[in-house]
Short mmCIF file of the C-alpha atoms (twelve columns), coordinates in Angstrom:
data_MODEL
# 
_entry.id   MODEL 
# 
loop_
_atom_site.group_PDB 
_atom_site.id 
_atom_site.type_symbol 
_atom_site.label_atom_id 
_atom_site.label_alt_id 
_atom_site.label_comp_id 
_atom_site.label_asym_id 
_atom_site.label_seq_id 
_atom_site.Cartn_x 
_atom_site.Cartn_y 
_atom_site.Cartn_z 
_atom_site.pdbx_PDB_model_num 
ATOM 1   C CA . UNK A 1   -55.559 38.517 -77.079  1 
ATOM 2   C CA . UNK A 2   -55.680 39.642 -80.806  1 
ATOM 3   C CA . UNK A 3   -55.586 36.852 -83.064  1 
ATOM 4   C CA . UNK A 4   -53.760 38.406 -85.286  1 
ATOM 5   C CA . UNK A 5   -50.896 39.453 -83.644  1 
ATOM 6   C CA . UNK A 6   -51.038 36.827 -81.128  1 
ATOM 7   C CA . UNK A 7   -50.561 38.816 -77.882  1 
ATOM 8   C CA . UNK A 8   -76.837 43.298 -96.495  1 
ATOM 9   C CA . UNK A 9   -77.648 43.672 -99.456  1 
ATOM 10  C CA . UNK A 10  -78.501 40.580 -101.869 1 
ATOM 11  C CA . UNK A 11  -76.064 40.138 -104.739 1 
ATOM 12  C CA . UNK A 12  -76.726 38.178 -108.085 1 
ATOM 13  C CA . UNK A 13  -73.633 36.260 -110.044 1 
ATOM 14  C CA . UNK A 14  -72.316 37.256 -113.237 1 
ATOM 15  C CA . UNK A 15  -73.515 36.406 -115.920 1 
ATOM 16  C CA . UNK A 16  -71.398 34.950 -119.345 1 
ATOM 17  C CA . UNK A 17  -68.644 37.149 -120.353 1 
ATOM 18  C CA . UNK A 18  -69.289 38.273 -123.960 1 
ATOM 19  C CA . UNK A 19  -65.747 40.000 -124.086 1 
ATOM 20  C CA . UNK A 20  -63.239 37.274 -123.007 1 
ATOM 21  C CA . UNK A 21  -66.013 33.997 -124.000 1 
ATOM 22  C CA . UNK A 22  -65.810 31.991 -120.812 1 
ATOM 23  C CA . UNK A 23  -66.983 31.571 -117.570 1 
ATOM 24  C CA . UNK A 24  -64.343 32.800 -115.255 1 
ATOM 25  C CA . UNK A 25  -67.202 34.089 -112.591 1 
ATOM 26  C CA . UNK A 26  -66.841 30.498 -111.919 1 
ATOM 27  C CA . UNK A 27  -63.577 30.710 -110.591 1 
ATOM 28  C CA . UNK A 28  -61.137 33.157 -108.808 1 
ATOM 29  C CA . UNK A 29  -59.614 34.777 -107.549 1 
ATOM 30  C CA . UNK A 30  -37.413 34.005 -90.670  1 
ATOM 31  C CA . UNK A 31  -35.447 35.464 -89.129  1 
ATOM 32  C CA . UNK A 32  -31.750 35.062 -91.087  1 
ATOM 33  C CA . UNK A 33  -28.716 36.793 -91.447  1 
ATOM 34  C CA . UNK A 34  -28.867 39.569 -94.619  1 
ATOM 35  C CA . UNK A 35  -27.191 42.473 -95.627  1 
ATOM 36  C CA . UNK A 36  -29.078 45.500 -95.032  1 
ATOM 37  C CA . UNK A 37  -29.722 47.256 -98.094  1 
ATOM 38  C CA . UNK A 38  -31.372 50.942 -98.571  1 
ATOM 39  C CA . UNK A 39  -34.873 50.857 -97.146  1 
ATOM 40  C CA . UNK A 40  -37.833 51.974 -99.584  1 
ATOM 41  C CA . UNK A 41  -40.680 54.613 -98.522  1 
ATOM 42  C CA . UNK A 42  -43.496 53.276 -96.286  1 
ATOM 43  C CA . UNK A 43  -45.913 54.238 -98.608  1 
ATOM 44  C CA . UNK A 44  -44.283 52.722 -102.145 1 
ATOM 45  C CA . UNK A 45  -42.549 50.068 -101.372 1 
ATOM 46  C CA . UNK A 46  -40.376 48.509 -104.303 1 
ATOM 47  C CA . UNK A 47  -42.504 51.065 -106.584 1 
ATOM 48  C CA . UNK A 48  -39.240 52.406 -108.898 1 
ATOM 49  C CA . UNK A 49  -38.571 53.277 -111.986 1 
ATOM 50  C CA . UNK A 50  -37.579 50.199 -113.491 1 
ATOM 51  C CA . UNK A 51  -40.607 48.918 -113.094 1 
ATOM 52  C CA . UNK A 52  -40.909 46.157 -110.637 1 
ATOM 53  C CA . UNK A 53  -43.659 44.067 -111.015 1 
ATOM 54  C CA . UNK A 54  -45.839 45.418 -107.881 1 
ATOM 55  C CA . UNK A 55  -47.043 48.312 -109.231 1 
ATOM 56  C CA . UNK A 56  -50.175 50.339 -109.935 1 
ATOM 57  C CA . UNK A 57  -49.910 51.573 -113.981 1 
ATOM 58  C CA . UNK A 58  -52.046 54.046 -116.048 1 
ATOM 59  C CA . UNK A 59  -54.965 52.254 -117.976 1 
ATOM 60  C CA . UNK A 60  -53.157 52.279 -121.533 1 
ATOM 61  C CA . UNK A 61  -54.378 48.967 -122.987 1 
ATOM 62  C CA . UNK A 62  -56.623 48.768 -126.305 1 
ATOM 63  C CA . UNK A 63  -58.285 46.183 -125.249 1 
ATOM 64  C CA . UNK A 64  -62.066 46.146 -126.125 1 
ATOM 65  C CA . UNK A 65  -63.528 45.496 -122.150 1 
ATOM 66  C CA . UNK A 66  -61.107 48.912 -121.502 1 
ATOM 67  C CA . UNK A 67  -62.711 51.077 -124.560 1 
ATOM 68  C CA . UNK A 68  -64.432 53.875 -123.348 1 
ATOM 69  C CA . UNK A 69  -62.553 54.264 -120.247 1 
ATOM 70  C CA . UNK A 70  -61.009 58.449 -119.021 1 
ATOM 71  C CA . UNK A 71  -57.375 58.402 -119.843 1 
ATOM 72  C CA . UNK A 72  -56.432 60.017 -116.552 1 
ATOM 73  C CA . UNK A 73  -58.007 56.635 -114.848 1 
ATOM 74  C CA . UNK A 74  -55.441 54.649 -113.113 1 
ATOM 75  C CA . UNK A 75  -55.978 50.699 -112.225 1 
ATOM 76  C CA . UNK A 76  -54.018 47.589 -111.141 1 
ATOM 77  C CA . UNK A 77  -52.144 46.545 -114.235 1 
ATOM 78  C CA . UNK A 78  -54.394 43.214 -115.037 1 
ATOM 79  C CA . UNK A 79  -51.690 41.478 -116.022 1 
ATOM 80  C CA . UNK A 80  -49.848 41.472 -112.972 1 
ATOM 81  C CA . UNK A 81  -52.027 41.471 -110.616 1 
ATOM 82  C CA . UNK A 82  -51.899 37.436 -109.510 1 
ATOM 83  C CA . UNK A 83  -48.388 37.263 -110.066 1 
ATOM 84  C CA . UNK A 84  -47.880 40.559 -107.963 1 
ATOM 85  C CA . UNK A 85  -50.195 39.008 -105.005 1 
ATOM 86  C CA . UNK A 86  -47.988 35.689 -104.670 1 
ATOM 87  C CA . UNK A 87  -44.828 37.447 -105.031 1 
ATOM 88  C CA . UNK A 88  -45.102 38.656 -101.592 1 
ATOM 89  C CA . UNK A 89  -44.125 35.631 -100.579 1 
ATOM 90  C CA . UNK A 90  -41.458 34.922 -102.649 1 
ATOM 91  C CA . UNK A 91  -38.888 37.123 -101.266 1 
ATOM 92  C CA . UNK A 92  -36.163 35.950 -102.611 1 
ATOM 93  C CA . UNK A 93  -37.135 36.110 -105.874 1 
ATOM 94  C CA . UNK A 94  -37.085 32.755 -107.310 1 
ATOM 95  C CA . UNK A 95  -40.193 32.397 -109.026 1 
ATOM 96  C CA . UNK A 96  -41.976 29.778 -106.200 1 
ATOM 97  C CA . UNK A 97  -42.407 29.437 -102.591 1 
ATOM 98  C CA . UNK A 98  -42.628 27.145 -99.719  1 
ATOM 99  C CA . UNK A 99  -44.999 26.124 -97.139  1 
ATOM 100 C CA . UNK A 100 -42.473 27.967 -94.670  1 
ATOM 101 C CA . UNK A 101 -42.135 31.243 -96.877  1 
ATOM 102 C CA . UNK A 102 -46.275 31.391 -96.691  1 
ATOM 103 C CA . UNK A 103 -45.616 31.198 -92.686  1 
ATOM 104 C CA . UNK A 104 -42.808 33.774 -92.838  1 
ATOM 105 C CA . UNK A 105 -45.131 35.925 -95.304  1 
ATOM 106 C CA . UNK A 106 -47.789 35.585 -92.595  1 
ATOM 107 C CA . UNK A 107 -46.257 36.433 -89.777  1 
ATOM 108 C CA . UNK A 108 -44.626 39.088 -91.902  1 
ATOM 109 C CA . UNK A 109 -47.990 40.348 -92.024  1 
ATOM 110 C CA . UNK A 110 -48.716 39.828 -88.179  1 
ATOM 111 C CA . UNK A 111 -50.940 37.101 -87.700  1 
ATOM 112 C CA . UNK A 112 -50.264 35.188 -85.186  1 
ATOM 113 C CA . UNK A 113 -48.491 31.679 -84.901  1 
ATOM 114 C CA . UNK A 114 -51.664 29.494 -84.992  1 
ATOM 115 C CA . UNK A 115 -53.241 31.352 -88.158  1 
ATOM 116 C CA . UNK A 116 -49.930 31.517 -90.015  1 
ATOM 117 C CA . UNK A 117 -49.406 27.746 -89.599  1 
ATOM 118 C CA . UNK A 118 -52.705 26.923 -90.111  1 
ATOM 119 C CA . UNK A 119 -53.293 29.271 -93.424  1 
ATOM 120 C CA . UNK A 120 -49.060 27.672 -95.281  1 
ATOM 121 C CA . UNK A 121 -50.766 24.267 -94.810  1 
ATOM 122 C CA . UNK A 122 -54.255 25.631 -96.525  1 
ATOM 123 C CA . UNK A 123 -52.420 27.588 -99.225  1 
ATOM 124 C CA . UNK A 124 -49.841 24.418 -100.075 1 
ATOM 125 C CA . UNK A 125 -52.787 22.380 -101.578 1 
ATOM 126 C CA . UNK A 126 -52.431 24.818 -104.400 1 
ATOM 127 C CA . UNK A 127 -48.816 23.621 -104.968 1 
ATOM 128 C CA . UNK A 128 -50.145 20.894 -107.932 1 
ATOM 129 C CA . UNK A 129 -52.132 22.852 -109.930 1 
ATOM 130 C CA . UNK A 130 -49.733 25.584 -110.233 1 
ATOM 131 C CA . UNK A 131 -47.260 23.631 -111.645 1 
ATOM 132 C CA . UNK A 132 -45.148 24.350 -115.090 1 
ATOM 133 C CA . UNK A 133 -46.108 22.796 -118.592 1 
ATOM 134 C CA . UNK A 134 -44.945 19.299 -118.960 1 
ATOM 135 C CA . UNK A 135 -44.792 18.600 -115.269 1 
ATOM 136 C CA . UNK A 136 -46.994 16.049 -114.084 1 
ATOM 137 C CA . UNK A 137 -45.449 14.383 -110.803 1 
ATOM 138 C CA . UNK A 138 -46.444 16.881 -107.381 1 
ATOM 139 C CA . UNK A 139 -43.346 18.839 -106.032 1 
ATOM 140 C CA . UNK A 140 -42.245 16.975 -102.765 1 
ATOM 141 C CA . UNK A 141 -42.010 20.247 -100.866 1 
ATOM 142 C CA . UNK A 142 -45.170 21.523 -101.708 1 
ATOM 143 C CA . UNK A 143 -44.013 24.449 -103.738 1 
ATOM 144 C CA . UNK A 144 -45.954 26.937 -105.732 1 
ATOM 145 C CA . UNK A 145 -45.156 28.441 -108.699 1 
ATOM 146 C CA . UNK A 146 -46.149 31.961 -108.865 1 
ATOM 147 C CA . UNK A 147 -45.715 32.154 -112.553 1 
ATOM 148 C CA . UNK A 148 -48.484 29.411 -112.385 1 
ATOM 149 C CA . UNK A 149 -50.596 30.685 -109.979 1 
ATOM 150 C CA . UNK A 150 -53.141 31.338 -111.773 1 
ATOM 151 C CA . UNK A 151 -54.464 27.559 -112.365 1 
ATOM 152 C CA . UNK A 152 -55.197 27.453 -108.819 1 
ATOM 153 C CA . UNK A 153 -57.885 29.791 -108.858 1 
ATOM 154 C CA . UNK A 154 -61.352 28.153 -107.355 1 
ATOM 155 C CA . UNK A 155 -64.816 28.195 -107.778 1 
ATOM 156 C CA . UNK A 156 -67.435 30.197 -105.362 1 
ATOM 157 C CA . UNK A 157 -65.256 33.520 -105.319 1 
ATOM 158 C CA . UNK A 158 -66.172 37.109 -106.348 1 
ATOM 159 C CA . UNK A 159 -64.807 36.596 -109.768 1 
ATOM 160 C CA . UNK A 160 -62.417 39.105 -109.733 1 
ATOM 161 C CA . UNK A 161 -59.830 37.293 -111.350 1 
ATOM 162 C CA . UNK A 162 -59.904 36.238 -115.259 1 
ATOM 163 C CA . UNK A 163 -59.173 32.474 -116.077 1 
ATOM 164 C CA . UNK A 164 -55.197 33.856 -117.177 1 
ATOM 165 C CA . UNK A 165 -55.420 35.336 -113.647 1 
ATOM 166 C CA . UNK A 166 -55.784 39.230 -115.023 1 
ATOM 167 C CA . UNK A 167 -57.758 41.388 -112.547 1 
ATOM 168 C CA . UNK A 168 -61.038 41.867 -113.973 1 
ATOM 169 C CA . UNK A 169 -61.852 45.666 -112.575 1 
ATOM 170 C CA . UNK A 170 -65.626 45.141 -113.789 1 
ATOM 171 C CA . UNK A 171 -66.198 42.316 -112.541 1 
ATOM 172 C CA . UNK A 172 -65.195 43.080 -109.243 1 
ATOM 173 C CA . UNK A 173 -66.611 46.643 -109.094 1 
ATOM 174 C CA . UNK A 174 -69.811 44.562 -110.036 1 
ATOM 175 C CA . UNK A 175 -69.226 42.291 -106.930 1 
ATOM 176 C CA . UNK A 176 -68.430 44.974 -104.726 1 
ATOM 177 C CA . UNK A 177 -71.367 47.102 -105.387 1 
ATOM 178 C CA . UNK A 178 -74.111 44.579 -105.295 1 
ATOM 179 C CA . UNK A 179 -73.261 43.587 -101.570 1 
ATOM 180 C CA . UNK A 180 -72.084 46.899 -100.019 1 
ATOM 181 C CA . UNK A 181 -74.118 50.732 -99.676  1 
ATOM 182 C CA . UNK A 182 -73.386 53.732 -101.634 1 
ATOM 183 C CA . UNK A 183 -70.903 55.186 -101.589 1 
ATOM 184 C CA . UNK A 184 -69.841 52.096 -101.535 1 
ATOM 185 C CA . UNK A 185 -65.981 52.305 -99.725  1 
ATOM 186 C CA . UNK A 186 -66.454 49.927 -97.662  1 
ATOM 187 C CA . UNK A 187 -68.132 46.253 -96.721  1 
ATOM 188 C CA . UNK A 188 -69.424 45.584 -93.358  1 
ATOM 189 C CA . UNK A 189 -68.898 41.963 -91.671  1 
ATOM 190 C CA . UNK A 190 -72.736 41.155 -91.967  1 
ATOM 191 C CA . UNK A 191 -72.746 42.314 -95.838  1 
ATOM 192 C CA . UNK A 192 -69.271 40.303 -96.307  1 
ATOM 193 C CA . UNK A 193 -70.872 37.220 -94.804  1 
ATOM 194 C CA . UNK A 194 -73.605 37.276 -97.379  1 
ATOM 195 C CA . UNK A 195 -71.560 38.277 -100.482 1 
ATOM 196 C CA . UNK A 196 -69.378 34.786 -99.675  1 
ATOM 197 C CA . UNK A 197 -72.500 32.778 -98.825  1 
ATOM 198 C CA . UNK A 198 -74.553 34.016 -101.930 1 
ATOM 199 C CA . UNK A 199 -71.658 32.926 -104.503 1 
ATOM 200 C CA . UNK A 200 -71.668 28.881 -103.269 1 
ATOM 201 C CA . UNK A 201 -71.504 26.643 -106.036 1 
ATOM 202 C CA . UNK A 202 -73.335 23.700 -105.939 1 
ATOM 203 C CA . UNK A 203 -70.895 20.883 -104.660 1 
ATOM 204 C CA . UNK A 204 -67.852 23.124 -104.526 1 
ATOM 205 C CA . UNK A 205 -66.568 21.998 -101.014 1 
ATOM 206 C CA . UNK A 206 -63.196 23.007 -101.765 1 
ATOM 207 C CA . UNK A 207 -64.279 26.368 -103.153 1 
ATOM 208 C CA . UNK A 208 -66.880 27.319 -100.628 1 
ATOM 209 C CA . UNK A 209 -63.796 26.407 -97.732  1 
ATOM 210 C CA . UNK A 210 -61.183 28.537 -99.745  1 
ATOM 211 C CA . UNK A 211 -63.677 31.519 -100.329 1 
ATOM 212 C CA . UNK A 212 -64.448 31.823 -96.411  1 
ATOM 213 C CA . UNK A 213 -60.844 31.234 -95.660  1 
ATOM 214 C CA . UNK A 214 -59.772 34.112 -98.006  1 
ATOM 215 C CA . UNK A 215 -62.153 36.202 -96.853  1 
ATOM 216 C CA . UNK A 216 -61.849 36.126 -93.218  1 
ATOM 217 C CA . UNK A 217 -58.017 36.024 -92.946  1 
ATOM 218 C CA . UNK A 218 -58.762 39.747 -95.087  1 
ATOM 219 C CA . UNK A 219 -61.446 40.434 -92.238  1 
ATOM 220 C CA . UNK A 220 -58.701 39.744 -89.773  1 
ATOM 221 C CA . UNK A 221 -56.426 41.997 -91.346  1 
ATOM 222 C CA . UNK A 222 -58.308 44.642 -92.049  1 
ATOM 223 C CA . UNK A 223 -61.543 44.718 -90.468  1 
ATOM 224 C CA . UNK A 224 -60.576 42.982 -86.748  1 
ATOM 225 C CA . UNK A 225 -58.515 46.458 -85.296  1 
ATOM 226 C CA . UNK A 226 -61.601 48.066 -85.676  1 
ATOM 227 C CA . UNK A 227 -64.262 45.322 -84.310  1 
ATOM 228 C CA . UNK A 228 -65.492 45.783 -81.063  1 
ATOM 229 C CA . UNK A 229 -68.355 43.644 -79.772  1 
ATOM 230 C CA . UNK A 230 -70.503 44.959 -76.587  1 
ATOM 231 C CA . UNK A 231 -70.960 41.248 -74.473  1 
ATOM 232 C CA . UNK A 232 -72.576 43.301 -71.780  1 
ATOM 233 C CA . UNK A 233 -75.458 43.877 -74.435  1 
ATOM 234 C CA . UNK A 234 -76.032 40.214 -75.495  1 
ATOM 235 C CA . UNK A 235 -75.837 39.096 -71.558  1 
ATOM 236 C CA . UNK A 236 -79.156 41.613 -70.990  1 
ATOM 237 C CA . UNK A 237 -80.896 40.384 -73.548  1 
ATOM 238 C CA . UNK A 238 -80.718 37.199 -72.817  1 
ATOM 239 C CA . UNK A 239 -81.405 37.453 -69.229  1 
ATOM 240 C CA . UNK A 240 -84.040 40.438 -70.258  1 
ATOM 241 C CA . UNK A 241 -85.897 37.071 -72.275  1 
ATOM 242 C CA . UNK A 242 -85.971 34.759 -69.189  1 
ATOM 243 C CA . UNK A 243 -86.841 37.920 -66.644  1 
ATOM 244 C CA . UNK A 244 -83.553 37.167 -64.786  1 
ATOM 245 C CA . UNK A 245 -82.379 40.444 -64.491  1 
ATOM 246 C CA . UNK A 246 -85.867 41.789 -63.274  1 
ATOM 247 C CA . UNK A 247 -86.322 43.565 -66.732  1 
ATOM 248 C CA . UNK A 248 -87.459 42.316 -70.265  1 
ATOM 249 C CA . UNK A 249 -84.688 42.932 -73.287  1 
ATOM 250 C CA . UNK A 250 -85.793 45.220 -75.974  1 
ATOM 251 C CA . UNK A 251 -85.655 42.609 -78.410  1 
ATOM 252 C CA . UNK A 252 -87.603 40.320 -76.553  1 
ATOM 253 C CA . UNK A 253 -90.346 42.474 -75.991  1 
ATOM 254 C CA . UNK A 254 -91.663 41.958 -79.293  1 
ATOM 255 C CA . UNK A 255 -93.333 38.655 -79.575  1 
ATOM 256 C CA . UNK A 256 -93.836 39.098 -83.525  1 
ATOM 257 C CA . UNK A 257 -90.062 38.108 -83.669  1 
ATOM 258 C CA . UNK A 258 -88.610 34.523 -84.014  1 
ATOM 259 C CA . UNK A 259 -85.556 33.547 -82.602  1 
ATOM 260 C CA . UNK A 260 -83.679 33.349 -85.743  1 
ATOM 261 C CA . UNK A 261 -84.522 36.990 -85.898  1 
ATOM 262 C CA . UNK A 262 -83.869 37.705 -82.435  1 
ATOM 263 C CA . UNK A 263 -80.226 36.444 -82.806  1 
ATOM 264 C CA . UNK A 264 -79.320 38.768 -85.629  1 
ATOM 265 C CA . UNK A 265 -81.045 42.009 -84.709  1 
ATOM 266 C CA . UNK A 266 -79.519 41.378 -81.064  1 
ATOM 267 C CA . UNK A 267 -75.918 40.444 -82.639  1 
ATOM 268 C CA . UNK A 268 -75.988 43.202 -85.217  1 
ATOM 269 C CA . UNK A 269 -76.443 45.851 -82.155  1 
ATOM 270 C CA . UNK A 270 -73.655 44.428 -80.203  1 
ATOM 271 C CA . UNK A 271 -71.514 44.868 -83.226  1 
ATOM 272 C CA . UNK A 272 -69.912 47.784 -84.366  1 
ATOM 273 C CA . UNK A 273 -67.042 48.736 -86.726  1 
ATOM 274 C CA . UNK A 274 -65.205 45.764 -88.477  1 
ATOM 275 C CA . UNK A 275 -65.465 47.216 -91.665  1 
ATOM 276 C CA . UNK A 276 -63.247 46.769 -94.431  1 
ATOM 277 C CA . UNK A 277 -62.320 48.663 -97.236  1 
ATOM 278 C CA . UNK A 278 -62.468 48.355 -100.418 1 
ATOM 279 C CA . UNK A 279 -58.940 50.185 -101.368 1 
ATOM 280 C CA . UNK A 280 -57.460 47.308 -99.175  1 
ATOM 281 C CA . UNK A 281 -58.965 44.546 -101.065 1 
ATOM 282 C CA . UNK A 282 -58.094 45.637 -104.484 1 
ATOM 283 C CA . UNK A 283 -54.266 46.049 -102.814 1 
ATOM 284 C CA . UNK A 284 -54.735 42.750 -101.648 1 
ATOM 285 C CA . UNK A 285 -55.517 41.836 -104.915 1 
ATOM 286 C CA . UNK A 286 -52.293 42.561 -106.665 1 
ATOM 287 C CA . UNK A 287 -50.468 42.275 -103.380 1 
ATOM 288 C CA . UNK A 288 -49.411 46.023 -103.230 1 
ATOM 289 C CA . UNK A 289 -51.084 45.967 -99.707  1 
ATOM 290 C CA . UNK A 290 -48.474 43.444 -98.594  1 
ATOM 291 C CA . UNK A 291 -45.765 45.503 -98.400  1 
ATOM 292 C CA . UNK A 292 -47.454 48.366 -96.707  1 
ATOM 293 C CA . UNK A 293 -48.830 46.102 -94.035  1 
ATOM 294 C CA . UNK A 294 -45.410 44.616 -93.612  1 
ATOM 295 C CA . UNK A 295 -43.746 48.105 -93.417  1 
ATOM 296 C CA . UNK A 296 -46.211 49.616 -90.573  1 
ATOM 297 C CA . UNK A 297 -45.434 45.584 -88.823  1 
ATOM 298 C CA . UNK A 298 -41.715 46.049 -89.196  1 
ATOM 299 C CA . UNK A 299 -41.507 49.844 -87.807  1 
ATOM 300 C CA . UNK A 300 -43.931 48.683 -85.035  1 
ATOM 301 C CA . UNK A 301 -41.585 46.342 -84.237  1 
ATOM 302 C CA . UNK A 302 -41.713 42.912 -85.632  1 
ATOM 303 C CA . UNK A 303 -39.063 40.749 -86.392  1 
ATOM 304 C CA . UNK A 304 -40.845 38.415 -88.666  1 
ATOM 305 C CA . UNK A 305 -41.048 41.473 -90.499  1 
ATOM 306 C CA . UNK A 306 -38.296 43.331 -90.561  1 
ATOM 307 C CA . UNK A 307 -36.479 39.738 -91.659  1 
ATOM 308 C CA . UNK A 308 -39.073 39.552 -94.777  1 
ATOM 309 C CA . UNK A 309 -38.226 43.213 -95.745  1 
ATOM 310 C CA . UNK A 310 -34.859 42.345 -95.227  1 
ATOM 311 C CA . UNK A 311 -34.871 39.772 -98.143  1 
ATOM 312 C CA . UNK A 312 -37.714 41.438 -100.327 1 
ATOM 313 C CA . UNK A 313 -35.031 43.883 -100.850 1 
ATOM 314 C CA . UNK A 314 -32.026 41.997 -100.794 1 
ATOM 315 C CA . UNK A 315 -33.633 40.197 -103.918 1 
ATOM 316 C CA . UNK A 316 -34.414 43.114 -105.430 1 
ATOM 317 C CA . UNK A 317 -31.158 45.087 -105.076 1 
ATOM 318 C CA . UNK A 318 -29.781 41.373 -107.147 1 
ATOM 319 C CA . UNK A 319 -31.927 41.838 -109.529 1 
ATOM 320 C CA . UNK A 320 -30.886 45.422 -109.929 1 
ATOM 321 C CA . UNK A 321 -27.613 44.325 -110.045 1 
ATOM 322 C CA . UNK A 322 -27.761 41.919 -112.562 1 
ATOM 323 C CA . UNK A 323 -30.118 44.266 -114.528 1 
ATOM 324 C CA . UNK A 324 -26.793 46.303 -114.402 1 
ATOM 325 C CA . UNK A 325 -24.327 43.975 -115.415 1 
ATOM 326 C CA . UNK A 326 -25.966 42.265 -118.217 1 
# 
């Protein structure tokens, strides 16, 4: 049964940015009734001409970090880009959501029940942090502000996003590349597992727990489909080590190895695919990958997500609307 749907190479940290003067390596990144409305492409969804806030925009900006850069280069709008990955989950368009729109959201995405419940009560301890200026009491329902997002980055991440929440496309390029192989398009699970574990800060429990969290609920999304682990393989060699199948493994042949060694050379050839690319995390990144995920769920036939689409563009066509009128 999935668990979603419910039925390498070493890596140094950043150093000080010289640019922006701060440290911000240090910390990071239903089903209801509604009116149908005209659907949007599978491809660009809520991508218009009036420029709705998930989009992908050509690099314009003067900024000094961007000098240099080809004209015809095109990048997730760094201003957007937190904002745009927690408005998935606001579908109606209200500026914050609830512990139960991060379970719609999930499902939306198809994970399965367990995951999605488990991942609105990890994602609700952001809730304070994110709160408006001036507001110092906790919001009873656990709400978070997407305009304040941003202040609930953590520590131990890849440092992709700035301290004002822009996307840093340096920084992250630079994160990318030190843990993955040329061409580099793609991160394997064993070279994912050491980017995470090589960017622990020291006594960041809470950091360190949202980093792996992050990181595998992406694996699960993008890398599971393709994961396929050969059990048959691991049973021989272990047998093949205490002679019970009447034949040695090939791993355990060679008595120069330890066991620690054994483990991983005998796990990494029972493992294959699970890779995940790097196109997807950058769309995960602004949250453009949201709504192409929750297209392909909806047309394959989920309700969760078909419901979420529903409103995503019920909220949209309002805003239109009162674009219109006003």
């Amino acid at each position: 049964m999935s668990p979603i749907h419910g039925d390498a190479p070493t890596g140094t940290h950043d150093s000080y940015d010289d640019v922006n003067g701060d440290y911000s390596y240090l910390a990071s990144d239903g089903h209801e009734d509604i009116d149908d409305v005209q659907a949007y492409p599978l491809i660009k969804p809520y991508h218009d001409a009036d420029n709705y806030i998930h989009q992908i925009k050509k690099n314009d900006n003067d900024s000094p970090e961007d000098a240099g850069r080809d004209d015809k280069e095109f990048k997730v709008d760094d201003n957007e880009a937190m904002i745009g990955h927690g408005e998935f989950f606001d579908a109606d368009g209200d500026g914050v959501f609830s512990p139960i729109d991060t379970f719609r959201g999930f499902r939306a995405l198809g994970y399965s029940l367990v995951i999605s419940l488990f991942s609105s009560m990890v994602i609700c301890t952001m809730s304070y942090s994110s709160l408006p200026a001036g507001h110092w009491l906790p919001d009873p329902f656990f709400r978070i502000y997407v305009d304040g997002l941003h202040k609930a980055k953590h520590g131990s991440d890849s440092g992709s996003f700035k301290r004002d929440g822009r996307f840093d496309e340096k920084r992250f390029d630079k994160f990318w590349s030190s843990h993955t192989d040329a061409p580099h398009e793609e991160i394997t699970p064993i070279q994912l597992y050491h980017a995470v574990a090589e960017r622990r800060l020291a006594y960041d429990f809470y950091g360190m727990f949202a980093a792996i969290f992050e990181w595998f609920a992406t694996w699960l999304l993008f890398g599971y489909p393709s994961f396929r682990f050969n059990s048959k393989l691991v049973l021989d060699e272990i047998f093949g080590l205490f002679g019970l199948n009447g034949k040695a493994g090939t791993k355990a042949d060679d008595a120069t190895k330890d066991a620690k060694e054994w483990v991983i050379d005998t796990l990494k050839a029972a493992c294959s695919g699970g890779n995940v690319k790097k196109e997807d995390v950058v769309g995960l990144y602004d949250g453009t990958i949201f709504y192409t995920v929750m297209d392909r769920q909806a047309d394959a036939g989920n309700e969760w997500a078909k419901a979420w689409r529903r409103k995503h563009e019920c909220a949209h066509a309002n805003k239109k609307l009162k674009t219109t009128v006003s």
